[in-house]
LOKOL-417977 format. One record per residue (C-alpha): y, x negated, z negated; residue number from 1; residue in one letter. Coordinates in Angstrom, 1 decimal, decimal comma. Each point is the difference from the previous one (the first is absolute). Layout:
# residues N
- v|u|w|koldren|kekol
- Y|X|Z|NUM|a
...
***
This chain:
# residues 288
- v|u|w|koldren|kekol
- 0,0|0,0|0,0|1|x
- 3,3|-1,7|1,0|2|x
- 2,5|0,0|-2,9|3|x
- 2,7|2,9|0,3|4|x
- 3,6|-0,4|1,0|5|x
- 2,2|2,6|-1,4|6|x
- 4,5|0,0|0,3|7|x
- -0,5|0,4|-3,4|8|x
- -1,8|-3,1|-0,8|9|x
- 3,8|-1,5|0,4|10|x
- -0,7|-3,3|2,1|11|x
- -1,0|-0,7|3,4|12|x
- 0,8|-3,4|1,5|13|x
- -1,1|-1,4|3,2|14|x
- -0,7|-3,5|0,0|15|x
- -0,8|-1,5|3,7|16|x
- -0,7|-3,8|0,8|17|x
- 1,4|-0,5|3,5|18|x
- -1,7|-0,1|3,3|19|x
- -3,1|-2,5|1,2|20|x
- -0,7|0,8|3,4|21|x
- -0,1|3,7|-0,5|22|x
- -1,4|0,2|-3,2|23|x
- 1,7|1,2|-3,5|24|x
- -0,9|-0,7|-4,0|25|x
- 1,8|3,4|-1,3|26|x
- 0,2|1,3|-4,1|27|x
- 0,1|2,9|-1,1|28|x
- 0,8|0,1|-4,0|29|x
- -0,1|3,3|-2,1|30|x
- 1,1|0,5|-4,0|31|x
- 0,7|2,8|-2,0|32|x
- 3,4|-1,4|-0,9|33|x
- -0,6|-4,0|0,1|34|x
- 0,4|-0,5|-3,9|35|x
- -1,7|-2,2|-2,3|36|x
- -3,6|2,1|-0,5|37|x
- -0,1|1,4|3,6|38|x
- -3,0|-0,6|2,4|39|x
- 1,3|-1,3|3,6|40|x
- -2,6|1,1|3,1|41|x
- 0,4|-2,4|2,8|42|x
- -0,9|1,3|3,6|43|x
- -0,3|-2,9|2,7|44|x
- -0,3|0,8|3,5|45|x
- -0,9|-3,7|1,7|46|x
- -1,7|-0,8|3,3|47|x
- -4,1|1,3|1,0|48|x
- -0,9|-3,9|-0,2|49|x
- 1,0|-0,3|-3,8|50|x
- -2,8|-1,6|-2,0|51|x
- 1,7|-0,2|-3,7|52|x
- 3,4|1,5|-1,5|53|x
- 1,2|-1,5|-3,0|54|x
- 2,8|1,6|-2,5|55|x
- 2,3|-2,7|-2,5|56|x
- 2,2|1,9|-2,5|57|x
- 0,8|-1,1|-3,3|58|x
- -1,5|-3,0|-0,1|59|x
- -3,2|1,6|0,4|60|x
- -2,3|0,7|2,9|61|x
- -0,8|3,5|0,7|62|x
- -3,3|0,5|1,9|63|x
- -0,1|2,7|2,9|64|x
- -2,5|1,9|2,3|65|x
- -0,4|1,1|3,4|66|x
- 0,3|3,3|1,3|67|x
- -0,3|0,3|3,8|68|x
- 1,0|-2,6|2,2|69|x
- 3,3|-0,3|-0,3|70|x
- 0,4|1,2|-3,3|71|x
- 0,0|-1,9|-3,8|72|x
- 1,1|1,5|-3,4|73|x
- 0,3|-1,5|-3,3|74|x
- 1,2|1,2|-3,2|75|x
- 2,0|-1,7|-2,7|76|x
- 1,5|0,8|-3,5|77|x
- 3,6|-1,6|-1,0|78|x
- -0,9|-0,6|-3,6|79|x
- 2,3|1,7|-3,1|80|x
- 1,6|-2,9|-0,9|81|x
- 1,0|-1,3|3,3|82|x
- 3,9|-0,9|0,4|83|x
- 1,9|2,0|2,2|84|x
- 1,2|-1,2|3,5|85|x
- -0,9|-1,7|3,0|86|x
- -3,9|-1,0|0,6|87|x
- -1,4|-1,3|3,6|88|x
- -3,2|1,5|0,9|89|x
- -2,1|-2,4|2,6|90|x
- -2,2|1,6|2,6|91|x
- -2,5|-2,6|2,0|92|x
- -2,0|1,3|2,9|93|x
- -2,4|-2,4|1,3|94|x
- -2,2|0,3|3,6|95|x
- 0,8|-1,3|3,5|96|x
- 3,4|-1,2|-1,4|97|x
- 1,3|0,2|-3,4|98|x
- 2,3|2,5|-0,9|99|x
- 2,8|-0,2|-3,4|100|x
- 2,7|2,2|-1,3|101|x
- 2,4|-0,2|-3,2|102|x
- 2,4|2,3|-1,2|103|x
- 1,0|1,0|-3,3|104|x
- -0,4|2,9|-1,8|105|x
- 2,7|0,8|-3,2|106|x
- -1,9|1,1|-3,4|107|x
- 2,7|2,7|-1,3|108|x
- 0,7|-0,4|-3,6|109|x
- -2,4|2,9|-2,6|110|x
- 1,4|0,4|-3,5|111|x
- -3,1|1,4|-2,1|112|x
- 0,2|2,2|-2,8|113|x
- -0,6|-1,4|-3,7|114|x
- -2,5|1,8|-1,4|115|x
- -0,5|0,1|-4,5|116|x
- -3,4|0,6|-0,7|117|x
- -2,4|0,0|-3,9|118|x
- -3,4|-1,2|0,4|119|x
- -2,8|-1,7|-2,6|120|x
- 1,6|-3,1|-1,2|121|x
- -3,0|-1,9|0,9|122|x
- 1,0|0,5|4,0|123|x
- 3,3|-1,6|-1,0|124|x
- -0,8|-2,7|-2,1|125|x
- -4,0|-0,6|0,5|126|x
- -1,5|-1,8|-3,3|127|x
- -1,7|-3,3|0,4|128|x
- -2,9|1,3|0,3|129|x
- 0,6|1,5|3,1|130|x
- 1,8|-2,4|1,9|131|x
- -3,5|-1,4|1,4|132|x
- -0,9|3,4|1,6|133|x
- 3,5|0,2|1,6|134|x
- -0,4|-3,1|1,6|135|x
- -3,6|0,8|1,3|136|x
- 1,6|3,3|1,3|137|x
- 2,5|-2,5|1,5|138|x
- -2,1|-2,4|1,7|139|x
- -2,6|2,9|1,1|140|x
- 3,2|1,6|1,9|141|x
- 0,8|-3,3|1,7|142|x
- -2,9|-0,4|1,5|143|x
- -0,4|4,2|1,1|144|x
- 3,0|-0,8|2,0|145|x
- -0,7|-3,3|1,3|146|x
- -2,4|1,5|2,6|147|x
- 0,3|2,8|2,8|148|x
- -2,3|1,8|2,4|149|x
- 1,3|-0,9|3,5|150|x
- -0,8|3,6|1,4|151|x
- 3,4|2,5|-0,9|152|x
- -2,2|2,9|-1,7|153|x
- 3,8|1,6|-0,1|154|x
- 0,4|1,1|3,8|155|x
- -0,8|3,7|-0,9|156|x
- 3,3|-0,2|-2,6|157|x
- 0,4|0,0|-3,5|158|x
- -0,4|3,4|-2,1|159|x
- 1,3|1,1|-3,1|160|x
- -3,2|-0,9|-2,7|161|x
- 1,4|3,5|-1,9|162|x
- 1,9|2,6|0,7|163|x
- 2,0|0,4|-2,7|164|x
- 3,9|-1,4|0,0|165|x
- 1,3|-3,7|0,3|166|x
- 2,3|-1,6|-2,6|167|x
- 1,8|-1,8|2,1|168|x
- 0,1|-2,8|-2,4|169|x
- -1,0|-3,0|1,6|170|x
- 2,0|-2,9|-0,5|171|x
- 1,4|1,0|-3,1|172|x
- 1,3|-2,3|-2,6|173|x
- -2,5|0,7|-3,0|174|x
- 1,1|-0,5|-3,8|175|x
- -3,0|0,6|-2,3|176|x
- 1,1|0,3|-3,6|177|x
- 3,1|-1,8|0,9|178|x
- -1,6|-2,4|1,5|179|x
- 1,0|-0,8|3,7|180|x
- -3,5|-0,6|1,9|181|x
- -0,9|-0,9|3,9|182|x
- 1,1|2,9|2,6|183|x
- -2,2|3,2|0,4|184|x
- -1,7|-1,0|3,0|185|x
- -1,5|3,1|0,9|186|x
- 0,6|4,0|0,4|187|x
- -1,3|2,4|-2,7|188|x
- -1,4|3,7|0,8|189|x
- 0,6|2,4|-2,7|190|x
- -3,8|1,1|0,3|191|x
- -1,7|1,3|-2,8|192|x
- -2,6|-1,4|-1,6|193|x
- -3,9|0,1|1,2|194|x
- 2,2|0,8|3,8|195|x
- -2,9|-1,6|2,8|196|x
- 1,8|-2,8|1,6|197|x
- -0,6|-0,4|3,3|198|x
- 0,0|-3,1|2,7|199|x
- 3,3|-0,8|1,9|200|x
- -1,8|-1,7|2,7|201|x
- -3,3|-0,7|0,6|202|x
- -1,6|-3,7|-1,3|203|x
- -1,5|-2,0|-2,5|204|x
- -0,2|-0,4|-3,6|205|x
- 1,2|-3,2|-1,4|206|x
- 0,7|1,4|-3,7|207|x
- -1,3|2,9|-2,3|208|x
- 0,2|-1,7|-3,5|209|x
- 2,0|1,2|-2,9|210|x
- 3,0|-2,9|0,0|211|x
- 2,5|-0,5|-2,9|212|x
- 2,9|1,4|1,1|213|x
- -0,9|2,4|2,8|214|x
- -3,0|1,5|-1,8|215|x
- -2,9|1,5|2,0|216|x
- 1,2|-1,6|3,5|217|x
- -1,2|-0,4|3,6|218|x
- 1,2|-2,2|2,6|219|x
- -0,5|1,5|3,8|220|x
- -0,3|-3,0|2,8|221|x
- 1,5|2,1|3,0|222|x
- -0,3|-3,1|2,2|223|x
- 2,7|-2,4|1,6|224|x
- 1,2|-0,9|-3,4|225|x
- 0,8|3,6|-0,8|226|x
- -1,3|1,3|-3,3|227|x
- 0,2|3,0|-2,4|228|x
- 0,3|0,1|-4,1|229|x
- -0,9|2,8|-1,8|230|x
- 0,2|-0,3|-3,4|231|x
- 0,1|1,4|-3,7|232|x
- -3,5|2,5|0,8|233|x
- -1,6|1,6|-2,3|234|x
- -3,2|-0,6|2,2|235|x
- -1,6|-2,2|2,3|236|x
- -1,9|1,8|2,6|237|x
- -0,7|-3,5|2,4|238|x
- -1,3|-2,9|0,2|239|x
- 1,1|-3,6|0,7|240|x
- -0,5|-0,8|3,5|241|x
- -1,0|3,5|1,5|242|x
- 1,3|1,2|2,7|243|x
- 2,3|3,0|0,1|244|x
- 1,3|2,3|3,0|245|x
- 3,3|1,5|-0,5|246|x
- 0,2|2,9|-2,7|247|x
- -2,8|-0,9|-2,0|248|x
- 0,0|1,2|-3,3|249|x
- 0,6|-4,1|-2,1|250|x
- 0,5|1,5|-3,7|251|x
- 1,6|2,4|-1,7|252|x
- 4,3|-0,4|-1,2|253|x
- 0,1|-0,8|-4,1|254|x
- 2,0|-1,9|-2,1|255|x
- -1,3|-3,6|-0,6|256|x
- 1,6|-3,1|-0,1|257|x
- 3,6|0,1|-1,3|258|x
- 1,2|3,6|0,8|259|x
- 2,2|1,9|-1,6|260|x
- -2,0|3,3|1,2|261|x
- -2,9|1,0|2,7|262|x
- 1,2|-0,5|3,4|263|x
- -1,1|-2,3|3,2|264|x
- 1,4|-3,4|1,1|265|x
- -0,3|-0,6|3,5|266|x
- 1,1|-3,9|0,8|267|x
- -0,2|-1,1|3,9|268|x
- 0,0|-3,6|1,1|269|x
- 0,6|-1,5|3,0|270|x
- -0,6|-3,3|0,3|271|x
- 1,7|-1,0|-3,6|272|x
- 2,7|2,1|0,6|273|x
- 0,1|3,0|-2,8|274|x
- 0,5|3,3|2,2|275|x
- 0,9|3,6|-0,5|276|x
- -2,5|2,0|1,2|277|x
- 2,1|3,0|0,5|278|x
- 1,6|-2,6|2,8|279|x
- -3,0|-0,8|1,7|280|x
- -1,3|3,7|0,1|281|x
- 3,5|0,6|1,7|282|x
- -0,9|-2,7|3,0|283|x
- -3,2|2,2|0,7|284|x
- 1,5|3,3|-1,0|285|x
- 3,1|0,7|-1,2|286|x
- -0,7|3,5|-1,0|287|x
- -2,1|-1,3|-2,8|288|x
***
């Protein structure tokens, strides 16, 4: 399924490398708003013969896939704490001849909300005796996302995993007992608890463990270096390393982990940027 392009999506730039004897390396690049926490999809059109398409943005590499002949697409994520302003994004065609383009793109500046919140003081302060099992959780999480299938199981689009409202809270500055902690790097449904929690895209598991702070958890590898975090469940209905299709059921929504109440945490990554997931469902359907 190509990714959707919408007037309300708010960008469209055209990015064209010139000429080689009749042929043409052109971008296409679509965001919800192009703000720290967005997902970018990148449509290049470059010539029958191309053999390989490589994306450079952010000082990462972003890896892409073929759709018909002429046709690549990648997807990205501009992480929440990237500084606004201007960023080149490099587009590499290789076949008969090789093909680059450069142009930049401008992150426009997001101010998040602060957000006050009462939780367990252990999920502020952990004791000493926990501080070993934070940094297992830590290391485990490292390696989940060090690896990636290299088939996109996305293609069909992303899907809300429950129905119930989005707090649009991502990125928010979080204070827990007056303590200022790292960003909230997710979005939170206000689902009750024991809600079934359903797949955003089909793939496999790479975490259903109960983790310090993010409670009953699992960790979806969507492919291409896209993944999916759903956390705090109050039960764990997979297994590590199965393999899902999209809207299976994964566990049910609870209140584990450091909550202040029963609600689901969806966190996307792409690459090791920290998405909104409400901004990728936008580049495959903004009515969601």
């Amino acid at each position: 399924m190509r990714l959707v392009g919408s007037a309300l999506l708010g960008l469209l730039l055209l990015l064209a490398a010139p000429r080689a004897d009749g042929q043409e390396l052109s971008v296409a690049v679509r965001s919800r708003a192009n703000q720290p926490g967005d997902a970018l999809a990148l449509t290049v059109t470059a010539p029958p013969d191309t053999r390989t398409v490589t994306v450079s943005a952010f000082a990462a590499s972003w890896p892409t896939y073929r759709v018909d002949e002429r046709t690549w697409e990648a997807i990205l994520g501009i992480d929440l704490d990237r500084k606004p302003g201007p960023y080149d994004i490099v587009v590499a065609a290789e076949g008969a001849q090789s093909l680059t383009t450069k142009r930049s793109i401008t992150v426009v500046a997001k101010r998040f909300p602060r957000r006050v919140l009462k939780v367990a003081p252990a999920f502020v302060n952990p004791p000493p005796d926990q501080l070993a099992r934070i940094e297992k959780d830590s290391e485990f999480l490292r390696t989940v996302y060090a690896h990636s299938s290299d088939v996109p199981t996305w293609l069909a689009g992303l899907r809300r995993p429950v129905t119930e409202a989005a707090n649009s809270s991502f990125g928010s500055r979080s204070v827990y007992n007056g303590e200022a902690r790292s960003p909230h790097a997710g979005t939170d449904f206000l689902s009750p608890s024991g809600t079934p929690i359903h797949a955003p895209a089909a793939g496999t598991v790479m975490a259903a463990r109960n983790l310090y702070f993010t409670g009953y958890t699992v960790i979806i590898d969507h492919g291409l270096n896209v993944y999916s975090m759903l956390a705090h469940l109050s039960r764990l209905d997979v297994r590590e390393g199965q393999t899902l299709t999209q809207g299976d059921i994964v566990g049910l929504v609870g209140a584990t982990g450091r909550v202040t109440g029963p609600h689901l945490h969806w966190a996307l990554r792409i690459g090791t940027a920290r998405v909104d997931p409400l901004s990728a469902l936008a580049l495959f359907d903004p009515q969601q």
